[in-house]
MDTraj code that builds the backbone (N, CA, C; nanometers):
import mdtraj as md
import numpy as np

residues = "UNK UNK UNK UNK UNK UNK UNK UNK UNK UNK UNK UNK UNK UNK UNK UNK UNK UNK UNK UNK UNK UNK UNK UNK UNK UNK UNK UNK UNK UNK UNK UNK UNK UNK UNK UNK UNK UNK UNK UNK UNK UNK UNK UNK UNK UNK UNK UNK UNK UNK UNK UNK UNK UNK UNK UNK UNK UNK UNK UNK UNK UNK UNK UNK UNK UNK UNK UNK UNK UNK UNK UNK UNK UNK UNK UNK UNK UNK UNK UNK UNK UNK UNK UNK UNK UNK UNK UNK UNK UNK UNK UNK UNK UNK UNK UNK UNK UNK UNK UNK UNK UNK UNK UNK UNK UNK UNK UNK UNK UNK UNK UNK UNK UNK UNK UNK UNK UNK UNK UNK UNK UNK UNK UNK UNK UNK UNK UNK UNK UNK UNK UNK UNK UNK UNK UNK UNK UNK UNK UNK UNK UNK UNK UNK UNK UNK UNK UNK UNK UNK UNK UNK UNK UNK UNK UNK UNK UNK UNK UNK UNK UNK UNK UNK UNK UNK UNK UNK UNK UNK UNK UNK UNK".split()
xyz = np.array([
    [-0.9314, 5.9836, -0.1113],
    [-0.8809, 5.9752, 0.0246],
    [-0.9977, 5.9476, 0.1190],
    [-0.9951, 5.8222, 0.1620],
    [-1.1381, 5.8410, 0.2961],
    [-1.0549, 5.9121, 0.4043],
    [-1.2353, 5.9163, 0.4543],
    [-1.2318, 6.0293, 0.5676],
    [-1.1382, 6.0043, 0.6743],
    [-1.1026, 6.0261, 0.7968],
    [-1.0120, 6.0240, 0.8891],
    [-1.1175, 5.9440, 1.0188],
    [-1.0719, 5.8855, 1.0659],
    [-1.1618, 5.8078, 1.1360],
    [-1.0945, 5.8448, 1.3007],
    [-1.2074, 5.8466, 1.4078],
    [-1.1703, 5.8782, 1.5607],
    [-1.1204, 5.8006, 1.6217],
    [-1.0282, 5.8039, 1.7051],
    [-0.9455, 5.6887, 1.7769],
    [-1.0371, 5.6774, 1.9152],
    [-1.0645, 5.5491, 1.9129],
    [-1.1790, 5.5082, 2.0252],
    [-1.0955, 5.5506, 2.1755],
    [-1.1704, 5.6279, 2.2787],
    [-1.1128, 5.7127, 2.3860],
    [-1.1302, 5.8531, 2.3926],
    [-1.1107, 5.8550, 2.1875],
    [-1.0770, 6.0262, 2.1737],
    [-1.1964, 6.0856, 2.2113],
    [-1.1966, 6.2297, 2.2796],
    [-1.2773, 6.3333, 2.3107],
    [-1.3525, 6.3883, 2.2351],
    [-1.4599, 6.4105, 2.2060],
    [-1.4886, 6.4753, 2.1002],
    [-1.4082, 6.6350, 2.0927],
    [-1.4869, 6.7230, 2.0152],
    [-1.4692, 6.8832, 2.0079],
    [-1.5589, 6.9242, 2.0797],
    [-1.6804, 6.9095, 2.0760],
    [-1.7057, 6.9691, 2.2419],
    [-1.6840, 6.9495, 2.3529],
    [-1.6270, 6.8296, 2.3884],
    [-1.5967, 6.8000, 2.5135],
    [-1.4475, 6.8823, 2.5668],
    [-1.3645, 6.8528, 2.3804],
    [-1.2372, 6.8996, 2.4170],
    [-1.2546, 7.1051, 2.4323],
    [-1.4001, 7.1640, 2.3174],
    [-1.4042, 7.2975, 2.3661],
    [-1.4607, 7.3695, 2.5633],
    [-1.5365, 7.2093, 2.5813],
    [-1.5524, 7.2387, 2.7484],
    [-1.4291, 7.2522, 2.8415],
    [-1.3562, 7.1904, 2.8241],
    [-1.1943, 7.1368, 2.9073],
    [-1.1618, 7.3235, 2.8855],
    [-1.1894, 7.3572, 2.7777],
    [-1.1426, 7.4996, 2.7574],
    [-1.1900, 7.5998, 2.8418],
    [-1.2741, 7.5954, 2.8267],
    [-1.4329, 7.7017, 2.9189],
    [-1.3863, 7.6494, 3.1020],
    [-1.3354, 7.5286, 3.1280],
    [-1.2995, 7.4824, 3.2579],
    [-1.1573, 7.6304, 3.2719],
    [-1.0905, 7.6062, 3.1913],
    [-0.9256, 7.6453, 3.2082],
    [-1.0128, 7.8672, 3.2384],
    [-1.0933, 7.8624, 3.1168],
    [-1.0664, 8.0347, 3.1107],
    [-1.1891, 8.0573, 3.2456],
    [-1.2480, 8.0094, 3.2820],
    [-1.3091, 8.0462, 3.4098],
    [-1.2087, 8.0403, 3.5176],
    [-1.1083, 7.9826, 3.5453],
    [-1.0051, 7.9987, 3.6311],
    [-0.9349, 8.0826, 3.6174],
    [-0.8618, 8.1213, 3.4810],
    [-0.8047, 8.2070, 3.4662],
    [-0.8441, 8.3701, 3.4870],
    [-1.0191, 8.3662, 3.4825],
    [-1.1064, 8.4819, 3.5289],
    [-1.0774, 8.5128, 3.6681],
    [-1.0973, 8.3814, 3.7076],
    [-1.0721, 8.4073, 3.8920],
    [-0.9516, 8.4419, 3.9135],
    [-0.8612, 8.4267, 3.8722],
    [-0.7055, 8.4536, 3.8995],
    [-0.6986, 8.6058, 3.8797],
    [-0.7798, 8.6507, 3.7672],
    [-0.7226, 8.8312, 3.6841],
    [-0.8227, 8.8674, 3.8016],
    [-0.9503, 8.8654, 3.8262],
    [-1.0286, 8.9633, 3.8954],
    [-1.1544, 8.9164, 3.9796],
    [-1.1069, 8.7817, 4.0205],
    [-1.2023, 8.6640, 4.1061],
    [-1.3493, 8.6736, 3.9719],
    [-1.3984, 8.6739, 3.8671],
    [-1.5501, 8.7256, 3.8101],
    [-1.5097, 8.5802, 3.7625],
    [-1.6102, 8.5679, 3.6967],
    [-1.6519, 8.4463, 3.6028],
    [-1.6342, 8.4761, 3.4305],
    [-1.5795, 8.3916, 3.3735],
    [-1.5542, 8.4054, 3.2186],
    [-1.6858, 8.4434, 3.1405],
    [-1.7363, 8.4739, 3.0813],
    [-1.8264, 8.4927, 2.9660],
    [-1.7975, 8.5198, 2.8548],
    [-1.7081, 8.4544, 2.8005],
    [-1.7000, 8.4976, 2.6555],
    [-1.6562, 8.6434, 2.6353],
    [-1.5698, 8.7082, 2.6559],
    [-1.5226, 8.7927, 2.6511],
    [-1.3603, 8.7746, 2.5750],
    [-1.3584, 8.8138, 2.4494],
    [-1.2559, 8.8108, 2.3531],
    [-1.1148, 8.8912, 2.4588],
    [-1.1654, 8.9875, 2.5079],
    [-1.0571, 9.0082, 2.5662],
    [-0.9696, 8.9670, 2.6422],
    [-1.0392, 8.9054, 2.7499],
    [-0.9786, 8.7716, 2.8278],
    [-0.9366, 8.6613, 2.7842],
    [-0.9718, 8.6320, 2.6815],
    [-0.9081, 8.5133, 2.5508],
    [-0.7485, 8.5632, 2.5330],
    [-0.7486, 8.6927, 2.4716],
    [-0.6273, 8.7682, 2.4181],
    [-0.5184, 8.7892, 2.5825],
    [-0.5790, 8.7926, 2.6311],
    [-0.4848, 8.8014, 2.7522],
    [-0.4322, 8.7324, 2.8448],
    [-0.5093, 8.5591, 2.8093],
    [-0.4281, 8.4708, 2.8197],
    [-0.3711, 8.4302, 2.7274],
    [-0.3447, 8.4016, 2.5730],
    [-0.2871, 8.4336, 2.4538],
    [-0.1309, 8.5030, 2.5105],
    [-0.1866, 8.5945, 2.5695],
    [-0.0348, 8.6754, 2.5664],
    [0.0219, 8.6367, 2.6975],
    [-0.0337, 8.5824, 2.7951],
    [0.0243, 8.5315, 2.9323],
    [0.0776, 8.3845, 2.8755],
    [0.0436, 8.3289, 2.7886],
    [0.0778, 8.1721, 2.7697],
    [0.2068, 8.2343, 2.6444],
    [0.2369, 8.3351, 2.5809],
    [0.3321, 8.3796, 2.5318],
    [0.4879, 8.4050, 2.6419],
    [0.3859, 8.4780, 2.6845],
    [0.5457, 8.5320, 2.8275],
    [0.5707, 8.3872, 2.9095],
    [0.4800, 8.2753, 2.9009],
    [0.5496, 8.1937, 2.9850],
    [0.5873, 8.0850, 2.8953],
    [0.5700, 8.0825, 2.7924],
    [0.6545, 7.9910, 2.6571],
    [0.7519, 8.0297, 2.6324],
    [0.8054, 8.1892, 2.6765],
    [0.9550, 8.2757, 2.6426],
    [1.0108, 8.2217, 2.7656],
    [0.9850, 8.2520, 2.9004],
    [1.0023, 8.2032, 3.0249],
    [1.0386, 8.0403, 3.0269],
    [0.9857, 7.9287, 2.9564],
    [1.0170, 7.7919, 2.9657],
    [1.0963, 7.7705, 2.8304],
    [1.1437, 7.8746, 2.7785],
    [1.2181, 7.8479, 2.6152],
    [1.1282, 7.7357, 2.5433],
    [0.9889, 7.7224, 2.5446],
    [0.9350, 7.7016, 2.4225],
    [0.8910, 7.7628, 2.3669],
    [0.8797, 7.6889, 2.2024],
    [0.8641, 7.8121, 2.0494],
    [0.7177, 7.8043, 2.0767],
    [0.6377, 7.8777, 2.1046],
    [0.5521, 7.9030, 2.0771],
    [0.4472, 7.9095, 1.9564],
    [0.4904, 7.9776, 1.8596],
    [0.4452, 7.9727, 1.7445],
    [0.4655, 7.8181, 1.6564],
    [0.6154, 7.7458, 1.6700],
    [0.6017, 7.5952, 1.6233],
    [0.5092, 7.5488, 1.6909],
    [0.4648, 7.5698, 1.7847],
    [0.3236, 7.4879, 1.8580],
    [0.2254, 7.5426, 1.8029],
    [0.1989, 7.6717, 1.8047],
    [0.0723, 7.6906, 1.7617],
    [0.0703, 7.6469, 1.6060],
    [0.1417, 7.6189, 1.5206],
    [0.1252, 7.5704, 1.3906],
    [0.0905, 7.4667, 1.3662],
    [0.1553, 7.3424, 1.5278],
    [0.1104, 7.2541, 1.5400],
    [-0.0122, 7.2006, 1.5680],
    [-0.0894, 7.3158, 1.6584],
    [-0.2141, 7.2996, 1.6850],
    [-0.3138, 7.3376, 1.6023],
    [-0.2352, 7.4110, 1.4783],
    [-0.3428, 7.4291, 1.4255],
    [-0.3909, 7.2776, 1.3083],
    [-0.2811, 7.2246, 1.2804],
    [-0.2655, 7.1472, 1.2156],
    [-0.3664, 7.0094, 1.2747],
    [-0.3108, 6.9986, 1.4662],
    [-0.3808, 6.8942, 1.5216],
    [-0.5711, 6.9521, 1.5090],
    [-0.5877, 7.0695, 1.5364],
    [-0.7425, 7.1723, 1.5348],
    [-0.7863, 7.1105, 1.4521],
    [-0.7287, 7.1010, 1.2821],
    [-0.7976, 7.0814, 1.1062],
    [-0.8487, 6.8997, 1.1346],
    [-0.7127, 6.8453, 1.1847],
    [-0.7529, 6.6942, 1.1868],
    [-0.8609, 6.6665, 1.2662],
    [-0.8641, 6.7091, 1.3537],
    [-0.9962, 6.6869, 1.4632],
    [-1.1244, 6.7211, 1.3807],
    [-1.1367, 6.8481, 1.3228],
    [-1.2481, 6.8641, 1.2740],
    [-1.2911, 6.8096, 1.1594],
    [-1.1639, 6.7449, 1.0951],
    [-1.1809, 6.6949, 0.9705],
    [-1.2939, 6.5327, 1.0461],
    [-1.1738, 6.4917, 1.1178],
    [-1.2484, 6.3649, 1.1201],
    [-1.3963, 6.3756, 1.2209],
    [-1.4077, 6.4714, 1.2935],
    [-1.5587, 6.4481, 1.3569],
    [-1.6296, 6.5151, 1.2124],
    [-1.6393, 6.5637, 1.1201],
    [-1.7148, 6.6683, 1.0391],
    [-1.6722, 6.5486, 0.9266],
    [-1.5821, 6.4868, 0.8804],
    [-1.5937, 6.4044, 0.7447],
    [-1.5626, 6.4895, 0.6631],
    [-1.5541, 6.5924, 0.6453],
    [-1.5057, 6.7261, 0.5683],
    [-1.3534, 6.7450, 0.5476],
    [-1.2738, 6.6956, 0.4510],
    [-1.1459, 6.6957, 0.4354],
    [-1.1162, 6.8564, 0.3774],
    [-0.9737, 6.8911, 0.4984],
    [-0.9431, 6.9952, 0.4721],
    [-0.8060, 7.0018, 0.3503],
    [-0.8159, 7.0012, 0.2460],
    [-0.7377, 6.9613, 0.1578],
    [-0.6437, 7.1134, 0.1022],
    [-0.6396, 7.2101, 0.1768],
    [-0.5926, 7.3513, 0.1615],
    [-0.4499, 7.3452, 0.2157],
    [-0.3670, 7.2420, 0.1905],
    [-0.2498, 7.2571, 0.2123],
    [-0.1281, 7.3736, 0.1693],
    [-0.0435, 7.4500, 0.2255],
    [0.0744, 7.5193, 0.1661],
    [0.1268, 7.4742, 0.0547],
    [0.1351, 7.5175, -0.0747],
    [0.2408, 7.4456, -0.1657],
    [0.3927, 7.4260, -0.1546],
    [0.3970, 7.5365, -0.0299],
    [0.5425, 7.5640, -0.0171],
    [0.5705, 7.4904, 0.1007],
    [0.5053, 7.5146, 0.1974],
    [0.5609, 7.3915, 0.3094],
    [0.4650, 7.3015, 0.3338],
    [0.3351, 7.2916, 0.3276],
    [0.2569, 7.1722, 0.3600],
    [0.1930, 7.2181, 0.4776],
    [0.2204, 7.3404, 0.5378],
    [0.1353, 7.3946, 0.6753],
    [-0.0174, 7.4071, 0.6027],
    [-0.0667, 7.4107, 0.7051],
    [-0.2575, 7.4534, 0.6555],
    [-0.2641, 7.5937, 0.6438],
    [-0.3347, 7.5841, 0.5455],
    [-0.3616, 7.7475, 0.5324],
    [-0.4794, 7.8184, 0.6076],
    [-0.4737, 7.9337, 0.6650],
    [-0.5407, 8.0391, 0.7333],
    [-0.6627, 8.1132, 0.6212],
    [-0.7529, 8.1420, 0.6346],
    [-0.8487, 8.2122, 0.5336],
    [-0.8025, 8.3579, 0.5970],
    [-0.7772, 8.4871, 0.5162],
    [-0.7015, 8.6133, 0.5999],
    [-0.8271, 8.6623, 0.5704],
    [-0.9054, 8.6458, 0.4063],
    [-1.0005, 8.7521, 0.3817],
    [-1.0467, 8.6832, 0.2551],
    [-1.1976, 8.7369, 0.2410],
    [-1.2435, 8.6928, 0.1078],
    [-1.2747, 8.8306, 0.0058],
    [-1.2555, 8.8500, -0.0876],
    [-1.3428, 8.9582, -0.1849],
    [-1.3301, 8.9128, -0.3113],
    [-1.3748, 9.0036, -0.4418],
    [-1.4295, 8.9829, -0.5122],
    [-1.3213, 9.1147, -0.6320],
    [-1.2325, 9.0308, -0.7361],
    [-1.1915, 9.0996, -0.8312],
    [-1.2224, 9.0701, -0.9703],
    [-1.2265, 9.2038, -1.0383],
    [-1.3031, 9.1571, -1.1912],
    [-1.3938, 9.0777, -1.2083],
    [-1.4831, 9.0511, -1.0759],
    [-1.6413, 8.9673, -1.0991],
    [-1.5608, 8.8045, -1.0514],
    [-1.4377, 8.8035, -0.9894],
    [-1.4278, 8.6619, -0.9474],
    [-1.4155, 8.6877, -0.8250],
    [-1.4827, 8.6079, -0.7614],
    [-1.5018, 8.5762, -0.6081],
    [-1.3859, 8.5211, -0.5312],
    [-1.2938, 8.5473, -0.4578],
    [-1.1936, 8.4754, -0.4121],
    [-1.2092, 8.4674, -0.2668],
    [-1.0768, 8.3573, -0.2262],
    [-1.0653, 8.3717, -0.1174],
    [-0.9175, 8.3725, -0.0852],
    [-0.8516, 8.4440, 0.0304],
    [-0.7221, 8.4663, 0.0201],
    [-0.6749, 8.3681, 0.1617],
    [-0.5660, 8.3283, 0.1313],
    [-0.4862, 8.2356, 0.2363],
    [-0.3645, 8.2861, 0.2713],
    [-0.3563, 8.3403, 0.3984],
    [-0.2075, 8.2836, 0.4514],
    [-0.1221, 8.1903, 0.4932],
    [-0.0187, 8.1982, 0.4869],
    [0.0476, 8.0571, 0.5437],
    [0.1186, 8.0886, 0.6590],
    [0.0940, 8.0726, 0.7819],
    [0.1897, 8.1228, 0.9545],
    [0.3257, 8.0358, 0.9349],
    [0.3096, 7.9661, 0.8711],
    [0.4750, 7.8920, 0.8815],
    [0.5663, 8.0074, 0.7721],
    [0.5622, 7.9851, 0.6542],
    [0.6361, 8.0221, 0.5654],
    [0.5621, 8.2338, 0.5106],
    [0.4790, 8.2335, 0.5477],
    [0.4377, 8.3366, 0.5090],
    [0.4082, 8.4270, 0.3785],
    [0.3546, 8.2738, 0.2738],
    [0.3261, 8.3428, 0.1650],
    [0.1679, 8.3199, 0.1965],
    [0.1397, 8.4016, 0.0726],
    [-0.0327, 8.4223, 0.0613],
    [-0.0681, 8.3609, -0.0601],
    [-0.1911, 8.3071, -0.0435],
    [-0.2570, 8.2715, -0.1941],
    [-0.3655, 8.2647, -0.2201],
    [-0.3947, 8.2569, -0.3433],
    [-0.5215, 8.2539, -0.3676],
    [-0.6172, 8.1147, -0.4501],
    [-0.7581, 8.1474, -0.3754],
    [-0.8470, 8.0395, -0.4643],
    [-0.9879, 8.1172, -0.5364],
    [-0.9793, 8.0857, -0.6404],
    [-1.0840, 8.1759, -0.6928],
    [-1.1993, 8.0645, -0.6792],
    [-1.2947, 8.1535, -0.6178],
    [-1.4361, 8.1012, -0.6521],
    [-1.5584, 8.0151, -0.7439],
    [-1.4901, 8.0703, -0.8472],
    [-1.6058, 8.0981, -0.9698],
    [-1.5991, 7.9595, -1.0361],
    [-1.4419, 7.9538, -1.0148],
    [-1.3980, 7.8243, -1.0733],
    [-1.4548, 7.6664, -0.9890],
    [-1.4741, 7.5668, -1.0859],
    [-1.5342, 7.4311, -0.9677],
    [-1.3158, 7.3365, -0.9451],
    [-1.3313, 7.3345, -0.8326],
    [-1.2025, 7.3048, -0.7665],
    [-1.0753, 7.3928, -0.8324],
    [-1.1120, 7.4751, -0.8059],
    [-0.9741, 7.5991, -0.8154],
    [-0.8826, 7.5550, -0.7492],
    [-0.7295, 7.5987, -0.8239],
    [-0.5768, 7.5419, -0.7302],
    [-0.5915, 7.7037, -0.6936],
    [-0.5352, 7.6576, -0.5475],
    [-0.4787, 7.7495, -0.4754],
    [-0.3436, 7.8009, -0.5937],
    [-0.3171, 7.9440, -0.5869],
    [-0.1946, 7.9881, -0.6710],
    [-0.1477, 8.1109, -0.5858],
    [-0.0303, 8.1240, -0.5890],
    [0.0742, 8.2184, -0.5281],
    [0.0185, 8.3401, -0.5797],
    [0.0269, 8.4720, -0.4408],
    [-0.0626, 8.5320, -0.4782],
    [0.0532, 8.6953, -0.4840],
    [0.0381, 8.7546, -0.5592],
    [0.1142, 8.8723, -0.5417],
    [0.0464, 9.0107, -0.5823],
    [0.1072, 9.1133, -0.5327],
    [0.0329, 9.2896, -0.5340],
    [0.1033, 9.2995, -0.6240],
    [-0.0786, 9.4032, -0.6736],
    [-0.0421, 9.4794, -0.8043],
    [-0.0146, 9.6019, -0.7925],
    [0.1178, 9.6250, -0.8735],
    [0.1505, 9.7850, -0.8531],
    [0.0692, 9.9149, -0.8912],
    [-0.0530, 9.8958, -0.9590],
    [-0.1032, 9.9929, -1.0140],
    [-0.2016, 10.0023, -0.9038],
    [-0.2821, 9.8920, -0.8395],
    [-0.4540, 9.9424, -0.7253],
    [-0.4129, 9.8613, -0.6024],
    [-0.2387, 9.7855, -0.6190],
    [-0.2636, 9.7516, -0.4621],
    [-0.3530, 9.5878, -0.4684],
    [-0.3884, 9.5299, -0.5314],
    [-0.4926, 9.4048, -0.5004],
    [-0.3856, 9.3385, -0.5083],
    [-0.3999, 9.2220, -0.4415],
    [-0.3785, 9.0882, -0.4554],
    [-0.4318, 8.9510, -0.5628],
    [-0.2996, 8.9500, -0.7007],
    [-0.3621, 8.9370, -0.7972],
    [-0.3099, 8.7810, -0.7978],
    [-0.3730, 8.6507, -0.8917],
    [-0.2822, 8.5523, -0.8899],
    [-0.1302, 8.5553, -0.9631],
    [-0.0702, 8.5037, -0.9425],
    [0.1081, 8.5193, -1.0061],
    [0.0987, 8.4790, -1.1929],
    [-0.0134, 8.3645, -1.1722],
    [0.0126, 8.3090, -1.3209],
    [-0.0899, 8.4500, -1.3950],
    [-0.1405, 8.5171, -1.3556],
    [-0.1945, 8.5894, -1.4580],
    [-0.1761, 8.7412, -1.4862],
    [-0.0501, 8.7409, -1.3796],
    [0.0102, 8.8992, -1.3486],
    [0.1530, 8.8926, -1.4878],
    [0.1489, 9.0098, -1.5026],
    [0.2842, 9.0467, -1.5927],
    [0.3788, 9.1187, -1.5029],
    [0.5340, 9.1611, -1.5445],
    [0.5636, 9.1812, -1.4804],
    [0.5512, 9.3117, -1.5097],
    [0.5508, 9.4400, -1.4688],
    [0.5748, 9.5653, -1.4739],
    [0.7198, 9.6118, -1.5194],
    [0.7924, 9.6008, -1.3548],
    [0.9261, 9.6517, -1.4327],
    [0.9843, 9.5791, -1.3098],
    [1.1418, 9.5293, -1.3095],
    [1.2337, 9.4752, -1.2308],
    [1.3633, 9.5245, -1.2368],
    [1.3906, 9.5013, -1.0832],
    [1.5177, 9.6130, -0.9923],
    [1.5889, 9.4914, -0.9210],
    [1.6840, 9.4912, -0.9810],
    [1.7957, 9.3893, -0.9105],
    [1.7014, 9.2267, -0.9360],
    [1.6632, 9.1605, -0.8357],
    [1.6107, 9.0203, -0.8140],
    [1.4706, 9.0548, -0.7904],
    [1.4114, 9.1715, -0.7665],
    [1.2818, 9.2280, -0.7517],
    [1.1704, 9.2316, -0.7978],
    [1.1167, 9.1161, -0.8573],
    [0.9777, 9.1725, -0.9627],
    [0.9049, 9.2507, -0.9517],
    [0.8370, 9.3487, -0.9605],
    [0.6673, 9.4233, -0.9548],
    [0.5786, 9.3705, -1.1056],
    [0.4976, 9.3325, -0.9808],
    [0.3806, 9.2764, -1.0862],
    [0.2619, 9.3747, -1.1392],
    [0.2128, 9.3933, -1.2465],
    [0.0873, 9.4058, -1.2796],
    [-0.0258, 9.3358, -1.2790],
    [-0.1713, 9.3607, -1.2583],
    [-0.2530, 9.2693, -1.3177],
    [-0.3024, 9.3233, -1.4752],
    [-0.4343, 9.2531, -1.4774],
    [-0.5234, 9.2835, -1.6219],
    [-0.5449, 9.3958, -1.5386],
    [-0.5981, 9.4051, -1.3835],
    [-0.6935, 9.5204, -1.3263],
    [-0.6309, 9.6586, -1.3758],
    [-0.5172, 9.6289, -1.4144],
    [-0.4791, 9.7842, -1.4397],
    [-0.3549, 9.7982, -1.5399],
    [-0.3468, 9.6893, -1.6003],
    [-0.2665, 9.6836, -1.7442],
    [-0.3266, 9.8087, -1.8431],
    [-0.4250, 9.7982, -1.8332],
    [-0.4713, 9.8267, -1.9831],
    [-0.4827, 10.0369, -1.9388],
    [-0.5044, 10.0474, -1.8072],
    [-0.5162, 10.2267, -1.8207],
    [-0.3239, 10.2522, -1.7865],
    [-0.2355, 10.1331, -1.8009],
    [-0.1140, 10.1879, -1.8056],
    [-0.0908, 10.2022, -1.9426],
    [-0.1370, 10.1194, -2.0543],
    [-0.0886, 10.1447, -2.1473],
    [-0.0992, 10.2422, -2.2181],
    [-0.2062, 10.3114, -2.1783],
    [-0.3046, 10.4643, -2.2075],
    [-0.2139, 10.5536, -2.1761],
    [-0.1389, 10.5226, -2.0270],
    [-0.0942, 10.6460, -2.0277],
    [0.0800, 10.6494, -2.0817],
])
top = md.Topology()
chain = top.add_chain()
for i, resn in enumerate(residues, 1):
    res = top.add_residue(resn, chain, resSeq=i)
    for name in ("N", "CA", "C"):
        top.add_atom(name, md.element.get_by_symbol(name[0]), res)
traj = md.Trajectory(xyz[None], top)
């Protein structure tokens, strides 16, 4: 796949992160006349003012922000040349990084999906690991991959999964 190329006009990302820094210095003056500095909190509190007035104009909010996150990946893809190839298997939304750690000596990284709301995983260790559907293990609680979990025991349509992490001190007991 080549890279994604800039449409001559387009803004860069810093220009388009300045347009930003324009908007939250106003919005400073509006909450308490001061000037913005980078203050996460004032981020979050227009976040939630651009919420109450997306309920207020009946737009979905969140379909936009999925959208933006989607328009965010392309932008950076094509100024950076860096293809973001971490698509949803289930819907094709981009995936979110929630958290990274480290099970049985493999390094992972975990994904959410804001559209559909499954999680998954990419292991590290491996060279181009597939993302795989990721599910909890009933015995420690981790987040194990699906293809390498067993099932424990099932209730109606319900699976509970096991991993290896804790197969082996169930069988003990």
């Amino acid at each position: 796949m080549a890279p994604r190329k800039q449409m001559t006009g387009e803004p860069t990302n810093e220009e388009r992160a300045e347009r930003i820094d324009t908007v939250m210095q106003a919005y400073c003056l509006t909450l308490d006349g001061r000037d913005f500095e980078g203050d996460e909190d004032d981020f979050r509190d227009l976040l939630t003012d651009l919420m109450h007035f997306c309920e207020r104009m009946e737009i979905d909010f969140n379909e936009n922000l999925r959208v933006a996150r989607d328009n965010y990946e392309h932008e950076r893809e094509v100024e950076t040349g860096i293809p973001n190839n971490l698509g949803c298997p289930e819907c094709g939304c981009i995936l979110e990084v929630s958290r990274t750690d480290t099970l049985l000596g493999i390094d992972r990284v975990i994904f959410d999906c804001q559209n559909c709301d499954g999680t998954f995983i990419r292991e590290l260790t491996v060279a181009d690991s597939p993302i795989e559907r990721a599910v909890k293990c009933v015995g420690c609680g981790n987040l194990i991959v699906r293809s390498t979990a067993r099932i424990f025991y099932q209730s109606d349509d319900l699976a509970h999964y096991i991993g290896e992490c804790c197969w082996d001190e169930r069988l003990r007991d």
